[in-house]
C-alpha positions in Angstrom: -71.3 68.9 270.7 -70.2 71.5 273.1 -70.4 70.2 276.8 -71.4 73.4 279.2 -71.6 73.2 282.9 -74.7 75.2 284.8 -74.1 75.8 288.1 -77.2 77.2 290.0 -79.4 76.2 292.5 -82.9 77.8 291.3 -84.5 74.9 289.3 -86.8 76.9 287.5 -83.7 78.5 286.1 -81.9 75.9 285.5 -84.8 74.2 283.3 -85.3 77.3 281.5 -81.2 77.2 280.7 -80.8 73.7 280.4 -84.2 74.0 277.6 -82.8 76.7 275.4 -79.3 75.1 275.3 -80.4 72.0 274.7 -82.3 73.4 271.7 -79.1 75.3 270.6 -77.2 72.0 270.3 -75.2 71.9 274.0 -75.0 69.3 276.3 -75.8 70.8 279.3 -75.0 69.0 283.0 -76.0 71.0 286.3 -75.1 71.4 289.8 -76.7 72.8 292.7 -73.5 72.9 295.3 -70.3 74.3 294.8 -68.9 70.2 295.8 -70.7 69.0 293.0 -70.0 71.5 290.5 -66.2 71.0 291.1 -66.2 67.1 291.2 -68.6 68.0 287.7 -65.8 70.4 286.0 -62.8 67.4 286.9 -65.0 64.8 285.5 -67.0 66.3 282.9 -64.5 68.5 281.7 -67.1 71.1 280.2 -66.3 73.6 277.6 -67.9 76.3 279.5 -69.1 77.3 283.0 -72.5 79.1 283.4 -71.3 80.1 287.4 -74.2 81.7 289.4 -72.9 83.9 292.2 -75.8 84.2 294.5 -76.5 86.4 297.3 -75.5 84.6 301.0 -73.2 81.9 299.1 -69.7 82.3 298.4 -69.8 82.2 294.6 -66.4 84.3 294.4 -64.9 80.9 296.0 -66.3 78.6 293.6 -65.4 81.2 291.0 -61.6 80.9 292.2 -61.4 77.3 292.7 -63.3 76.6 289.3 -60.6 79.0 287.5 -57.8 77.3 289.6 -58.5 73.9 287.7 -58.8 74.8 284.1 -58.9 77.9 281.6 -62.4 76.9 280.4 -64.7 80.2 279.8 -67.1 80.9 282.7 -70.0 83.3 282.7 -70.7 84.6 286.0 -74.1 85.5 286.4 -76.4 87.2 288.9 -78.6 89.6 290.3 -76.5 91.4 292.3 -75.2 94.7 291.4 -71.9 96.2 290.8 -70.0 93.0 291.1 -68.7 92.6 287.6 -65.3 93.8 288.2 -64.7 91.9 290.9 -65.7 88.8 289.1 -63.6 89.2 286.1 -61.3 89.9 288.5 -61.5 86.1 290.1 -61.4 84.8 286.5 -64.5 85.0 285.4 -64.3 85.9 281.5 -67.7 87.5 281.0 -70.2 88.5 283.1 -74.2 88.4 282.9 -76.8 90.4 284.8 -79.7 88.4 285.9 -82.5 88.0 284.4 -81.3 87.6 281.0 -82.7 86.8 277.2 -82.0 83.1 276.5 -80.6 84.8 273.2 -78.0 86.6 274.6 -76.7 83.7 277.0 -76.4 81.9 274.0 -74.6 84.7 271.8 -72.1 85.3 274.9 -71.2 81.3 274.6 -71.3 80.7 271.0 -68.6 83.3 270.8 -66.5 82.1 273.4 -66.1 78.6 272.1 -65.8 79.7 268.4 -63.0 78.4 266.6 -60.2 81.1 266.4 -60.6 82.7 263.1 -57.7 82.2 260.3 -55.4 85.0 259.4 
């Protein structure tokens, strides 16, 4: 089972998240501060990061430090517009426009902890 880490602080979000990973077969631990989240990603040692870089927080930071301690995949998400670049450019290795399907969270994550394929 693939551990994934959710950092957000909007609890309806992270329910609805937590919900439709959980049905997809994830173990899914959340955080609400950028403290937590980086004590989580030491201890926990998630697959994957579900990052939420909000408006009037710095989530490029937590982006930075999160990629400073391990290659794990992290999804940035967010409403904010036009920040993409920048946050593949902190290490991000996809991003996600808020709001978005369940569907296509899952799809983006499934891929990026697929085994490699064989030659």
């Amino acid at each position: 089972m693939h551990r994934v880490l959710l950092v957000d602080d909007e609890v309806r979000v992270v329910r609805f998240v937590r919900l439709a990973l959980g049905r997809s077969g994830y173990r899914v631990i959340t955080a609400t501060s950028g403290d937590k989240a980086l004590r989580l990603a030491r201890s926990f040692k998630p697959d994957a990061v579900i990052l939420d870089i909000r408006p009037g927080t710095d989530g490029f930071e937590m982006l930075s430090k999160l990629r400073s301690i391990s290659d794990m995949p992290i999804i940035a998400v967010s409403t904010r517009t036009g920040i993409a670049d920048k946050a593949i450019g902190l290490g991000a290795t996809v991003y996600l426009a808020k709001p978005f399907k369940p569907e296509e969270l899952i799809q983006r994550i499934d891929a990026l902890l697929a085994p490699e394929s064989g030659p």
